[in-house]
N, C-alpha and C positions, 0 to 999 in steps of 0.2 A: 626607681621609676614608678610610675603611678602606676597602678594595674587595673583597669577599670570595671574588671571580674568583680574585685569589689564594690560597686556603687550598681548594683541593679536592686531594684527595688526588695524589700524584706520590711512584712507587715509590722515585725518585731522593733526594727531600730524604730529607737525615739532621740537619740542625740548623736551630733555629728560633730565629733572635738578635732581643732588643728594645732596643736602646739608649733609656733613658730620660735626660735632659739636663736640669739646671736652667738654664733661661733667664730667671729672675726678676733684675727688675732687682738686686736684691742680688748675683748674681755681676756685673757690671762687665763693662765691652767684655773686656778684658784676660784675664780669669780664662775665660769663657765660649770666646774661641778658642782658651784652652787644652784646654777641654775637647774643644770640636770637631774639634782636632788630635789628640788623641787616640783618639776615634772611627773619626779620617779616617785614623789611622796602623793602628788595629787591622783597620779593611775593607780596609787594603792587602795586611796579614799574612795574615788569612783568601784575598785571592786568591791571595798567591803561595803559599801552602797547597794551595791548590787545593780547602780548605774552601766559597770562595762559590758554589761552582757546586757545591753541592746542598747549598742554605740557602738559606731564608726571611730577612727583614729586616724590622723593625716599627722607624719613628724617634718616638719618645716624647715630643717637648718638654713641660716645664710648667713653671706659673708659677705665677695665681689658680686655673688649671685644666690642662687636660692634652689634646693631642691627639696621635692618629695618624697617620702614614704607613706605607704599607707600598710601596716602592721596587721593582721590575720584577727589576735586577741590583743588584751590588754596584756599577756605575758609578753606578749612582741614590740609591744609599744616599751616597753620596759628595757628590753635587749636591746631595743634599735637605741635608745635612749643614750644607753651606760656607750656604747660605739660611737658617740660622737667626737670629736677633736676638732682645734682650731686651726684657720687660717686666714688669709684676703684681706680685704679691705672689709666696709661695710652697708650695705644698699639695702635699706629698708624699704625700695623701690619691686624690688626684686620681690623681695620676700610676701608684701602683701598683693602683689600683680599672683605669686602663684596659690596664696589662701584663697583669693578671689575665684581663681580658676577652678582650684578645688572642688569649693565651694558651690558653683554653680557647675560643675558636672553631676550633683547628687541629686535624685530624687525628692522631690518633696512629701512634707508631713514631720519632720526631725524639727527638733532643737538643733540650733546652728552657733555652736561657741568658740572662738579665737582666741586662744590665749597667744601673745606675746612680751615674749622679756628680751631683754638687751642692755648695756653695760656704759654706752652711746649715744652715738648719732649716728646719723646716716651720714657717708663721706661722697658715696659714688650713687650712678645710677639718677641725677637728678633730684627736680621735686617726686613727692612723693602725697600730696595731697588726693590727687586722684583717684590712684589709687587706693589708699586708705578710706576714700569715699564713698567705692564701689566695694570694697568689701565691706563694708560698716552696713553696706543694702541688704546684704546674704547672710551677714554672721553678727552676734554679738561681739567685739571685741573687746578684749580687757588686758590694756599695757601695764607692766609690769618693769622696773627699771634697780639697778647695784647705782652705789657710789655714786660716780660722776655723771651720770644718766641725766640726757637733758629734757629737763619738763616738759617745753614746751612741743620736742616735736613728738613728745610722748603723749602730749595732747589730741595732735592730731590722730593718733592711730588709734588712739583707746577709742571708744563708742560716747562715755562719758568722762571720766575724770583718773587719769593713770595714779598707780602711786608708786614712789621711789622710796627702797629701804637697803637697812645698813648690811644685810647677810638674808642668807638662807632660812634660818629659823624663822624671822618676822615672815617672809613669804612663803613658806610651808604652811605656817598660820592663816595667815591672807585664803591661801587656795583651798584649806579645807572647811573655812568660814563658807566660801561656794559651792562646794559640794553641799553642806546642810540645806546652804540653802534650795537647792536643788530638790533635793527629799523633800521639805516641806512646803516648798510651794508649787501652784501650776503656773509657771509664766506661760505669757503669750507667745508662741512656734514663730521663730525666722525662719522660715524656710528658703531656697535657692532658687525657690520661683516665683517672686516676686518679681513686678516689673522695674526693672533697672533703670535709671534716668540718668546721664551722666554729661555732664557741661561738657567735658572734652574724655577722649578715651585714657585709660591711665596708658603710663612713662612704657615708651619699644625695648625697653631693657632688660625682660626678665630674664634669666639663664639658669642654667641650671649648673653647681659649682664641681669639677673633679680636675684637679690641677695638672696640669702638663707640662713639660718644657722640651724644647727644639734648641738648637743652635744653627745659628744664621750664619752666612759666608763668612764673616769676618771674625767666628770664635766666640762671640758675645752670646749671653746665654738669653733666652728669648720666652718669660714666661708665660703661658696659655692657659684660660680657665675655662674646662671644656663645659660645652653644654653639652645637657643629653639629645641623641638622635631619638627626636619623638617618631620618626615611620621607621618600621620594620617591614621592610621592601620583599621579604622572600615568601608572604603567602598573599590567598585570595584575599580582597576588598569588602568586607560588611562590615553595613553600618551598626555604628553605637543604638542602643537599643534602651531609650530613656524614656519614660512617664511623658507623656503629652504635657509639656506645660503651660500656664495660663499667663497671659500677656508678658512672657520671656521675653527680654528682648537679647538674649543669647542665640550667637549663629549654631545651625548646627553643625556638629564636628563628625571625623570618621573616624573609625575604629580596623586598625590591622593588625591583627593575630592579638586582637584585644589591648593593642597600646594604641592608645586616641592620638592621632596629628593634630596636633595644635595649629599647623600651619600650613597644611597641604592646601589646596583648589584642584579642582576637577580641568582638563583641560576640555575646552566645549563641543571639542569634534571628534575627540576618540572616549572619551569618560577617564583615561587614565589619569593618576595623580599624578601633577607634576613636581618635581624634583623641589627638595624646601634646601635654602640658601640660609645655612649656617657660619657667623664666624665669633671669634673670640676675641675677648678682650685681653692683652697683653701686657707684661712689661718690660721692660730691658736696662741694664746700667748705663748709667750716661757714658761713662768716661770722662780721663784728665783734657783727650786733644782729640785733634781729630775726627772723624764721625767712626761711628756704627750703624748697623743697619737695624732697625725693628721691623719683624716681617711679620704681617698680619697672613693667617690662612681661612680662606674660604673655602667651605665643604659644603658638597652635597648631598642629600639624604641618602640617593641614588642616582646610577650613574645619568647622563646626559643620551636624550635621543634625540634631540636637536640642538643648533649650538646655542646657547645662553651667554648672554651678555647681561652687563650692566658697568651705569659709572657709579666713580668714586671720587671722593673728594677731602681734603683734610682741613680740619677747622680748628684755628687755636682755641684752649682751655685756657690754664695756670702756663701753660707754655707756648709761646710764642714763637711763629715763623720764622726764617733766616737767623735768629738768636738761638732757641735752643732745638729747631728742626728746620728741614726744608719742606715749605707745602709742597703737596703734590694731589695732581688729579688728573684725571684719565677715564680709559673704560678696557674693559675684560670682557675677552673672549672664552668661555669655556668648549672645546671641540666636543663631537656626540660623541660617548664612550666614556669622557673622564668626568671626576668628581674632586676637583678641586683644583683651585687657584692661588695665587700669591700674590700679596702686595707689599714692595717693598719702603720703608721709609728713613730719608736718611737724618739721624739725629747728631747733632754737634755736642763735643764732647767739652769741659772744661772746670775748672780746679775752684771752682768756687761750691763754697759748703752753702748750701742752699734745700727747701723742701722739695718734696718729687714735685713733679709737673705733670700734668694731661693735657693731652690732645685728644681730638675726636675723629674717627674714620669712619664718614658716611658715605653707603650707599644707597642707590637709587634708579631707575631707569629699566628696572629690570624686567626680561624677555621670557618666558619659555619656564617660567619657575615661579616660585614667590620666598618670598622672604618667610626665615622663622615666626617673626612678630607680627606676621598677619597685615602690615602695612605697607604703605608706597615708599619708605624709604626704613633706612636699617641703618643703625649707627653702634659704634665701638669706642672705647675710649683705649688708647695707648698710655702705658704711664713711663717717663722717664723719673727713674732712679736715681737720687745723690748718691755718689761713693765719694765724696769725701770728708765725710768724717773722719777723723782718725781711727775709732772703733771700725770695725768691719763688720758688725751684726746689719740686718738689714732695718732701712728706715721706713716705718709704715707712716703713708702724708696723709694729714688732714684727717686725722681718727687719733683719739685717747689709747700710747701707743702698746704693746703687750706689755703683761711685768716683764723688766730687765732684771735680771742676774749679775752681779758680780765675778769675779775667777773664783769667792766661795761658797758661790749660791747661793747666796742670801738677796733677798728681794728688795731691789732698790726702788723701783719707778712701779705706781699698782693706775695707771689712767697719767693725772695730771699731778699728782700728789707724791712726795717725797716721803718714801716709807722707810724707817729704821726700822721697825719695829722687830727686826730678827736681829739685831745689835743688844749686845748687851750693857755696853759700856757706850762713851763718849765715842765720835768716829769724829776725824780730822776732812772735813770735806773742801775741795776746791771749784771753783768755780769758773770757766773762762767764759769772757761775754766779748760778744760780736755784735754788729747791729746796720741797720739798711736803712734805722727811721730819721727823722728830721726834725723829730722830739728829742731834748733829754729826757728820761725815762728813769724811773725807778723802781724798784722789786723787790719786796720783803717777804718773809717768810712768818708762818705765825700755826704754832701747834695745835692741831683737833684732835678732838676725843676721839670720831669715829669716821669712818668712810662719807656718811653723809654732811660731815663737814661742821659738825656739834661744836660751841665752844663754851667757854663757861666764864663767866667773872670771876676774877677771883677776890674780888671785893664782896659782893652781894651774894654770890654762889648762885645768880641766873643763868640759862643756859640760854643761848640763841643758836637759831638756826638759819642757812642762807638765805629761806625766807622771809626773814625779819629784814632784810632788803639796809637801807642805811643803818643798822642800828647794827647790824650783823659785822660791815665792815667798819663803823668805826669803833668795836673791841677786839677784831682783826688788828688794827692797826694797835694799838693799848698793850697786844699780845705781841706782837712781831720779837723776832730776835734781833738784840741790836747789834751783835757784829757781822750780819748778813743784812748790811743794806746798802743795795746794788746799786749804782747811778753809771749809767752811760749814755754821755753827753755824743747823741745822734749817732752818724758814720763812724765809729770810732771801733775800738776795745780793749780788754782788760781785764786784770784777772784778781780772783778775791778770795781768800782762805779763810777758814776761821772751823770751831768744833761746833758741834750738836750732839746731843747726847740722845737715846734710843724713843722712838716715836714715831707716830704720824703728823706729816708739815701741808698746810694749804698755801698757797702763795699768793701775793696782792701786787697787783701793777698800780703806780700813781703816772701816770699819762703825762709827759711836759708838763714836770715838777717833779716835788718830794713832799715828804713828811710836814714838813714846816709852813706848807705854802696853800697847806687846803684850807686851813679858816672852817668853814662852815659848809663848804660846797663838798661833797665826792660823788659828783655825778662823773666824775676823770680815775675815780678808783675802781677798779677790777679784780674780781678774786677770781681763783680757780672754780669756783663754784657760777654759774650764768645766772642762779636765782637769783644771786643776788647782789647782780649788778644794777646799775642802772638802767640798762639799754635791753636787758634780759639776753648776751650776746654772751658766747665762749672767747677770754681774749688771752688764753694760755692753755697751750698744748701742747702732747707730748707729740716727738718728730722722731723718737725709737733711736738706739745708740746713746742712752742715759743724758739724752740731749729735749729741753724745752724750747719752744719758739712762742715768741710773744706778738700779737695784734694790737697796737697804743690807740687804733681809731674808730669813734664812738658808731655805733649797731654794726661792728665787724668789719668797716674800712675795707679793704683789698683783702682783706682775707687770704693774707700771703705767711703771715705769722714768721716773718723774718726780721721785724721792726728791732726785736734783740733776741737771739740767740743765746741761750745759757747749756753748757756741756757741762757736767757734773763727773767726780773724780771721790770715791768715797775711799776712804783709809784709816782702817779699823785700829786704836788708840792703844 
């Protein structure tokens, strides 16, 4: 939790660094201490700099949400570092809603620097443009991206121009190239009081992540990702005690027993804070039949002195009313005395292998309290779960899914990409396909050098890279393996064996066609890489349980990634 002991003014700091980290299970053990070493390499630089010792440190993790640290020394920044571990989804929504915030709780007169890396995209939590526009006012940002990392929306976060590389040593490199620079020049001070200008306020979603689970009437396990209680209800009221700042247009906030409420209000006739209206975003297993119940809980900071109400309402996402939930809306009574409500929603259960789905549970209307996000309305997403895959590992929707394992731990799936590379020999792979599109569809496979998707002629011995945009996919296709070439003719399916021998594999969709039938055009080709598609779109992704779902329709169609289904089955030779 933030401590804001930290951020009172000290003549000394000159730089205020926020490492923001994706820890979403989507980055993989692997990919994630790469990052962490790179953190842990650039707080080394900044000490022998002699930078740490006047700086500030904020450690950013996010996933379904986003929390802070803000670390004593640069030894701390270092320990909190190594304690990271992964979970959730992924909301770069989140994440820069709370750099921002950070950010503008400090002092001015600092250098204001953001580093961010991530493995991704952003899945949950919305756009995230706003956001990333409002911090870009307070801090310099500098995105940072592994592998499958997508340029463009790494675009929007970075300040200038993100870069994506193949491992940790290239960006160890990268972050100590800025530290120099640092030593040797005087840039010009961001500082966090500057006047902020902002078209629309960034995304109600930010939270703060520590996971939880409950079980609802029905047995079904019900997961919760808590956010932190910003008021500490049990001492006296003063206020945060910050630098006068000049055309801020930051509200100002309160401070109790020195943790800031982000989202308390004064009530106007007694002065006390009123009660802040927390809830959590969820998820639950569908089920074969039948419904379950997913039970959203609402908390209060503190208890209720008068009753509080508000309505709710539920909004289809990926998931659909009377199909795979019952809407529901209403409104809630909180009695004086209690701190927390319940809402319950009934979701339909059934046997088709398909990705999760979300809904949204908005409220709004609210009496005698206010919302966490500081706004007129408060919104949640629910996520229903596939179970039926045959695996029973859990399936992460709509994010590049964690590495899968094997029964011999060996690393199959690292994002979108089919890794052997802990194989020694040929492995016997199989294939089952499924599919929901109304395209025939095809799917080949074609060996890269490296995570960032490098391939090489083996003619000319040139190297491309996804950015080399059609030149890239048509030696993709030149490279493909030829006894994995997938066709399934729409609604259908079917199953395809054949060996590959040990390596890293990228994959290529030919959209309603095949190999034979592009002539000159691959604006219908797609590789696992976005750069270098056509449309600049992701249209293969991993859906967790050693299973890929494919998108055939051009800038992301429906963005359901069910058009063909491939579940993979590795069997070491």
């Amino acid at each position: 939790m933030l401590d804001y002991k930290q951020v009172n003014p000290d003549e000394n700091i000159q730089y205020n660094f926020a490492y923001l980290i994706d820890t979403s299970d989507s980055v993989g053990t692997n990919t994630l201490e790469q990052a962490k070493d790179a953190y842990i390499s650039l707080t080394n630089s900044l000490i022998e700099a002699g930078i740490a010792d006047v700086s500030r440190f904020a450690i950013i993790p996010f996933s379904s949400d986003a929390s802070v640290e803000t670390p004593q020394n640069a030894t701390e920044v270092i320990s909190t570092i190594e304690g990271l571990s992964g979970n959730g989804f992924t909301n770069f929504n989140a994440a820069l809603e709370t750099g921002y915030k950070y950010f503008s709780s400090l002092p001015s007169g600092a250098l204001n620097i953001a580093y961010f890396i991530s493995d991704g995209y952003s899945t949950i939590g919305g756009s995230f443009e706003d956001s990333a526009k409002a911090l870009q006012e307070v801090a310099n940002v500098q995105a940072y991206g592994f592998g499958p990392a997508n340029i463009q929306e790494l675009s929007i976060v970075d300040s200038e121009q993100p870069e994506i590389f193949a491992d940790s040593s290239q960006l160890i490199t990268k972050l100590s190239a800025n530290v120099g620079a640092l030593v040797s020049s005087n840039p010009e001070i961001i500082d966090s009081n500057n006047d902020i200008e902002i078209a629309s306020p960034p995304s109600e979603e930010t939270n703060q992540p520590v996971e939880d689970s409950s079980s609802n009437s029905t047995g079904q396990e019900v997961q919760e990702k808590e956010e932190e209680n910003l008021v500490d209800d049990s001492g006296e009221q003063t206020p945060l005690e910050l630098p006068e700042p000049q055309n801020q247009s930051i509200s100002p906030e309160l401070e109790i027993d020195n943790v800031t409420n982000l989202g308390a209000s004064l009530d106007p006739l007694t002065d006390a804070v009123l009660p802040v209206v927390n809830i959590k975003d969820i998820s639950i297993d569908e089920g074969d039949s039948g419904s379950n119940i997913a039970q959203f809980t609402v908390n209060l900071s503190s208890p209720a002195t008068e009753e509080i109400q508000f309505s709710y309402e539920t909004i289809d996402g990926s998931a659909t009313s009377d199909s795979d939930y019952n809407q529901t809306s209403g409104q809630i009574t909180i009695p004086i005395g209690e701190t927390s409500a319940k809402i319950d929603i009934e979701v339909n259960g059934d046997s088709e292998v398909e990705p999760n789905e979300e809904f949204t549970l908005k409220l709004n209307e609210l009496s005698s309290a206010t919302f966490a996000n500081e706004q007129t309305e408060y919104s949640k997403v629910g996520v229903i779960e596939n179970d039926d895959v045959v695996q029973s590992s859990q399936i992460i929707p709509q994010n590049e899914a964690p590495i899968t394992q094997t029964a011999d731990n060996k690393i199959l799936f690292d994002g979108n990409l089919l890794n052997l590379e802990s194989y020694d020999g040929e492995v016997e792979i199989e294939l089952n396909l499924s599919g929901e599109a109304l395209y025939d569809n095809t799917v080949g496979f074609y060996e890269i050098d490296n995570a960032q998707g490098t391939i090489t002629d083996p003619v000319t011995g040139n190297q491309l890279n996804p950015s080399d945009g059609q030149a890239y996919i048509e030696l993709a296709i030149k490279l493909r393996e030829p006894g994995l070439n997938l066709t399934l003719d729409g609604q259908s399916s079917t199953t395809v064996k054949d060996t590959l021998s040990g390596g890293k594999y990228g994959l290529f969709l030919v959209a309603d066609g095949d190999v034979s039938s592009l002539e000159e055009d691959f604006t219908q080709v797609y590789s696992s890489f976005s750069e270098a598609n056509s449309d600049k779109f992701q249209h293969i992704r991993s859906l967790g349980n050693n299973t890929l779902g494919i998108e055939d329709l051009f800038n992301g169609g429906d963005n359901d990634f069910n058009d063909m289904i491939i579940q993979f089955e590795i069997t070491e030779v």
